[in-house]
C-alpha positions as CSV (number, residue, x, y, z in Angstrom):
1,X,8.5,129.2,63.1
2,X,11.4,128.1,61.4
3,X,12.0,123.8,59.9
4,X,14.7,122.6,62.3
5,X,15.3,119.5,60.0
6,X,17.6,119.6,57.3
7,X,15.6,118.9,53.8
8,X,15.4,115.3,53.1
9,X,17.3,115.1,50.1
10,X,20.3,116.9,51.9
11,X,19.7,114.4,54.4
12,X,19.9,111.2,51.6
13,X,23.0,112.9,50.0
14,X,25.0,113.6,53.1
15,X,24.2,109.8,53.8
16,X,25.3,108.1,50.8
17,X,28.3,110.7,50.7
18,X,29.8,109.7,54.7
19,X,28.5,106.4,54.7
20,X,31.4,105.2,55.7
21,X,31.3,106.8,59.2
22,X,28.5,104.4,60.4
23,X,26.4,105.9,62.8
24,X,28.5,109.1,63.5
25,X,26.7,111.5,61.5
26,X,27.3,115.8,61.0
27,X,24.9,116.0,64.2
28,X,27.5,113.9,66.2
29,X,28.1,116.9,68.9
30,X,30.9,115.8,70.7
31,X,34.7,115.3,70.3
32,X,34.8,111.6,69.2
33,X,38.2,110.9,69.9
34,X,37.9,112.3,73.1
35,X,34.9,110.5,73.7
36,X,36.5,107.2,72.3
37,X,39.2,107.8,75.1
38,X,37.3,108.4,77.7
39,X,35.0,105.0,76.8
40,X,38.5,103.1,76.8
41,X,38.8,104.6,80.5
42,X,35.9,103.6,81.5
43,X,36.5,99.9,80.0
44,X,39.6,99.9,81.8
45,X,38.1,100.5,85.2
46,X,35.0,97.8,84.7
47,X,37.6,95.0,83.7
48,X,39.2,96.2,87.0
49,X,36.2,95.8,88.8
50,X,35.1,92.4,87.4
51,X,38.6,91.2,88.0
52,X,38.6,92.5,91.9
53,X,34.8,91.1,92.9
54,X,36.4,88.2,91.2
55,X,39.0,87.9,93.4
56,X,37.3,88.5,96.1
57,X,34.3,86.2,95.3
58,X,36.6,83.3,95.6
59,X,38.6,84.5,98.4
60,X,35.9,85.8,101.0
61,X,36.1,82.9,104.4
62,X,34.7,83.4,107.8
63,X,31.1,82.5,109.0
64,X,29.0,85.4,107.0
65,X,31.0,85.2,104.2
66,X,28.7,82.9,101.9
67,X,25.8,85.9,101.0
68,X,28.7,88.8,100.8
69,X,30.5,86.2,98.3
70,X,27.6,85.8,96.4
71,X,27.1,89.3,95.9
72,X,30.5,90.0,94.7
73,X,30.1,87.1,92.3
74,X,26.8,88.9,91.1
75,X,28.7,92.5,90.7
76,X,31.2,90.7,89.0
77,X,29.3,89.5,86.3
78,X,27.6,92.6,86.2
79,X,30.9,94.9,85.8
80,X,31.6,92.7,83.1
81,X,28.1,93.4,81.3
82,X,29.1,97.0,81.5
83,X,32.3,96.4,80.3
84,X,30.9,94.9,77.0
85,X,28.7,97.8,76.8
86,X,31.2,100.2,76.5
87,X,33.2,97.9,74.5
88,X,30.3,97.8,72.0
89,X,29.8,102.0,72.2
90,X,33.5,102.4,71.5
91,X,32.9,99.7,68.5
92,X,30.0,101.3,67.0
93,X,32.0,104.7,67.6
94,X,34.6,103.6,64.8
95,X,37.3,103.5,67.7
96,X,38.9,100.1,69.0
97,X,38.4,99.0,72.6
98,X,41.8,98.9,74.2
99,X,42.0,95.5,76.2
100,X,45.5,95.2,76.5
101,X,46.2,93.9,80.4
102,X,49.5,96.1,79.8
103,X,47.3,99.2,79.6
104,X,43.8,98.6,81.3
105,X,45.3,98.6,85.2
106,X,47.1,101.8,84.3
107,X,44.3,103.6,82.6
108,X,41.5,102.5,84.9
109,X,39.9,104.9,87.7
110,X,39.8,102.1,90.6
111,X,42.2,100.3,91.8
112,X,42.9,96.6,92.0
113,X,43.2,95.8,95.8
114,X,43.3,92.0,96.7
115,X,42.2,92.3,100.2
116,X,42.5,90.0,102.7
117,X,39.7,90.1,104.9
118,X,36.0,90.1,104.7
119,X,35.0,94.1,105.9
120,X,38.2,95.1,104.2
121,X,37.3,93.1,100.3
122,X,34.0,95.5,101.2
123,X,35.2,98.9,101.8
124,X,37.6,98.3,98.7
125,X,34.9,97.5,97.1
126,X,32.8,100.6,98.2
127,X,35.3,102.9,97.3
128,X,35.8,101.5,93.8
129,X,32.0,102.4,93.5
130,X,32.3,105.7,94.4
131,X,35.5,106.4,92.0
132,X,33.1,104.8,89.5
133,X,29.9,106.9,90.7
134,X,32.2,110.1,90.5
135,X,33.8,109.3,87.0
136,X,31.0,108.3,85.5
137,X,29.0,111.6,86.5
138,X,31.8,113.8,85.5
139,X,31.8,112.1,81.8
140,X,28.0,112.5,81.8
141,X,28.2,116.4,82.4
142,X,30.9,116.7,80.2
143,X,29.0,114.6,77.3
144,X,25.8,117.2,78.1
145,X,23.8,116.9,74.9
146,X,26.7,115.7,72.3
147,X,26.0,112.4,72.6
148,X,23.1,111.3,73.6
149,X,23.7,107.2,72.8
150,X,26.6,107.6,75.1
151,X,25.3,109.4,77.7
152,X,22.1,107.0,78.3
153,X,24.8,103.8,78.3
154,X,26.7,106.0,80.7
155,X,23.4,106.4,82.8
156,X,22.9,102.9,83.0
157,X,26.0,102.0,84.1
158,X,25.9,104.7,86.5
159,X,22.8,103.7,88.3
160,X,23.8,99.7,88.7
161,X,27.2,101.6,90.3
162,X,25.2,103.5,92.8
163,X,23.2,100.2,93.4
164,X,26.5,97.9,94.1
165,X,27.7,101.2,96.4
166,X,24.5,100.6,98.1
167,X,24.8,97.0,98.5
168,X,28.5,97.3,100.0
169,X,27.3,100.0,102.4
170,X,24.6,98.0,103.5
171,X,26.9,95.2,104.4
172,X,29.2,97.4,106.2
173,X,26.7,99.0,108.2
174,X,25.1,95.4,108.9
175,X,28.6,94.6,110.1
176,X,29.3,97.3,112.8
């Protein structure tokens, strides 16, 4: 059976001889630029997504709107913890999060929909979970087993997405 680690003084020397690239060592498996992108993507379309359960947490009226405006307010907050988890990924990456409001609308995957009713602040809501849900999974094949840091921040944000999805589906079918 052959060693599958590098000998520990390689190891040290390639250390003290990169140790400027942080935690992205010779093992790093993926393209990090691309990678870096594709983080500042994903950014984009939390801070979206924070921005529109805002909205819409302040906004929802009508009799059953208190519980439905609660959970925005919750998904909100919560789309802004992923946010500063990618933010911190693209950080410890070497890149710079891109938080320009010039550029995050344009670059995000959902869309910013101010709606004006109730059901329809929900199914804007659901589908922004679902271009979330789709994006994120699409990054997570692509990433495979080139970064694995990435990918597991990925995952989590990718379950708490299917869980809000859930949530809005739940109060649509409650509706009907």
């Amino acid at each position: 059976m052959a060693d599958f680690l590098t000998d520990v003084q390689t190891l040290r020397a390639k250390a003290r001889q990169e140790i400027m690239n942080g935690p992205v060592t010779a093992a790093y498996g993926a393209d990090l630029p691309r990678v870096i992108e594709l983080l500042n993507t994903a950014l984009a379309t939390e801070i979206v997504c924070t921005l529109r359960y805002r909205q819409h947490h302040f906004a929802a009226k009508g009799l059953n709107s208190e519980p439905v405006a609660q959970e925005f307010l919750q998904h909100s907050q919560e789309e802004q913890q992923h946010a500063d988890l990618l933010a911190a990924r693209i950080a410890q990456l070497g890149g710079t999060p891109d938080l320009d409001p010039a550029r995050v609308a344009g670059r995000a995957h959902s869309e910013y929909v101010a709606a004006t009713g109730l059901r329809q602040m929900i199914q804007e809501n659901l589908v922004a979970e679902r271009v979330a849900i789709a994006s994120y999974t699409e990054m997570i094949d692509w990433l495979g087993a080139g970064d694995p840091t990435t990918t597991r921040v990925l995952k989590e944000i990718l379950a708490r997405e299917e869980e809000h999805a859930e949530d809005m589906l739940t109060f649509l079918q409650s509706d009907g």
